[in-house]
C-alpha positions as CSV (number, residue, x, y, z in Angstrom):
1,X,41.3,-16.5,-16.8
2,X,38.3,-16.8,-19.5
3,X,37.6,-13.7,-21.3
4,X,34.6,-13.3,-19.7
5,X,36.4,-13.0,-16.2
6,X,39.3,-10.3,-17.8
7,X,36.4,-7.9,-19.3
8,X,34.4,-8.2,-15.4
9,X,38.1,-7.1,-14.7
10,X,38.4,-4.2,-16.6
11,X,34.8,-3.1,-15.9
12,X,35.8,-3.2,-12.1
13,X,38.8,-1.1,-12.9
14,X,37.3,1.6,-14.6
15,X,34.5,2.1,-12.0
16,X,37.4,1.9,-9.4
17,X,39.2,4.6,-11.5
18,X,35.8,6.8,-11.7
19,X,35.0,6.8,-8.5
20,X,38.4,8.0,-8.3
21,X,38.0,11.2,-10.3
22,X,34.6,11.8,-8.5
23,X,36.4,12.4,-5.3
24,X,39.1,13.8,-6.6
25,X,36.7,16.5,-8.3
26,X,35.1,16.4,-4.6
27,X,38.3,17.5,-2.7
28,X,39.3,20.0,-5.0
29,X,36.1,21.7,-4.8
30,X,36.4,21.7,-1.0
31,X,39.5,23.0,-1.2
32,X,38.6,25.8,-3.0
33,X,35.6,26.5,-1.0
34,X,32.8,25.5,-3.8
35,X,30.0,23.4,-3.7
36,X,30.7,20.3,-6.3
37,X,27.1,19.5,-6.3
38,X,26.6,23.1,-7.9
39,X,29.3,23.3,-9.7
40,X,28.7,19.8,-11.4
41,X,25.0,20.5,-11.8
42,X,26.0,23.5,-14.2
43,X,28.2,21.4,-15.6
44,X,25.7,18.6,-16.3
45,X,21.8,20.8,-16.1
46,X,19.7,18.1,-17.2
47,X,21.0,15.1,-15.3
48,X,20.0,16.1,-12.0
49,X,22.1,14.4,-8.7
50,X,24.4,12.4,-9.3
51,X,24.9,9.4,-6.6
52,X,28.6,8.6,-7.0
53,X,29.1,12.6,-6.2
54,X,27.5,12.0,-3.3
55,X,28.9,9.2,-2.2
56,X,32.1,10.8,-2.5
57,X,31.4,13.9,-0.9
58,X,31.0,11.6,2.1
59,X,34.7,10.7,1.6
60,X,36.2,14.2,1.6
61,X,38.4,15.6,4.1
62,X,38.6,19.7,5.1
63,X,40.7,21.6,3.4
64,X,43.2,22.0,6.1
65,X,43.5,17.9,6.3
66,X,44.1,17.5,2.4
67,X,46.5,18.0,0.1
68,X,46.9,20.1,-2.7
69,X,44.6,18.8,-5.9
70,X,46.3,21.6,-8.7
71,X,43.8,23.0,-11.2
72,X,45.8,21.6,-14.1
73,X,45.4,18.1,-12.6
74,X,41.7,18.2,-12.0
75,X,41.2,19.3,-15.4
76,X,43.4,16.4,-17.0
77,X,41.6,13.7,-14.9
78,X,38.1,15.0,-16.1
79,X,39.3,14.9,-19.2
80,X,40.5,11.6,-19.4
81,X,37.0,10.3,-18.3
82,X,35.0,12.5,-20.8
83,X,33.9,14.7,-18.6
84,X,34.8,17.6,-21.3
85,X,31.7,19.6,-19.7
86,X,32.8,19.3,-16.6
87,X,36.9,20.4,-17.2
88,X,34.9,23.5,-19.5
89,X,33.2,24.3,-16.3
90,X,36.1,24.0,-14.0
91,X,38.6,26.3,-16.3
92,X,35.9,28.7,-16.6
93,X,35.2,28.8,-12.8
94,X,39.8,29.7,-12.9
95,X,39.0,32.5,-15.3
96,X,37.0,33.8,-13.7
């Protein structure tokens, strides 16, 4: 494998892994009976939709069919992405 092919690798990988996070965001907010779209957008206010929510929105299951996503998790995946706004806005959504 050239090095050409191992970084078209990687790149795969970490949109695999992103998408990941997006519906993992996704579930939890259906879980806990909140609109990701809203949530994200006060998260992010200038960036307007965001198409990989979307598309992952139309991957999410009820609430009764998934499992458990804890708060601690969701906030340590966005976090690994850079999505610091995002976790800010999740742990100050658990405040309260």
């Amino acid at each position: 494998m050239n090095r050409k092919e191992i970084d078209e690798r990687v790149i795969q990988q970490y949109i695999k892994d992103e998408e990941t996070m997006i519906f993992i965001f996704a579930q939890w907010c259906i879980n806990n009976d909140l609109d990701p779209e809203l949530l994200y957008e006060k998260a992010y206010p200038h960036q307007g939709r965001n198409p990989k929510l979307k598309k992952a929105l139309e991957q999410t299951i009820s609430k009764k069919e998934s499992e458990s996503i804890s708060d601690a998790a969701l906030i340590e995946v966005l976090s690994v992405f850079g999505n610091d706004d995002l976790a800010f806005t999740v742990a100050e959504y658990l405040n309260g």
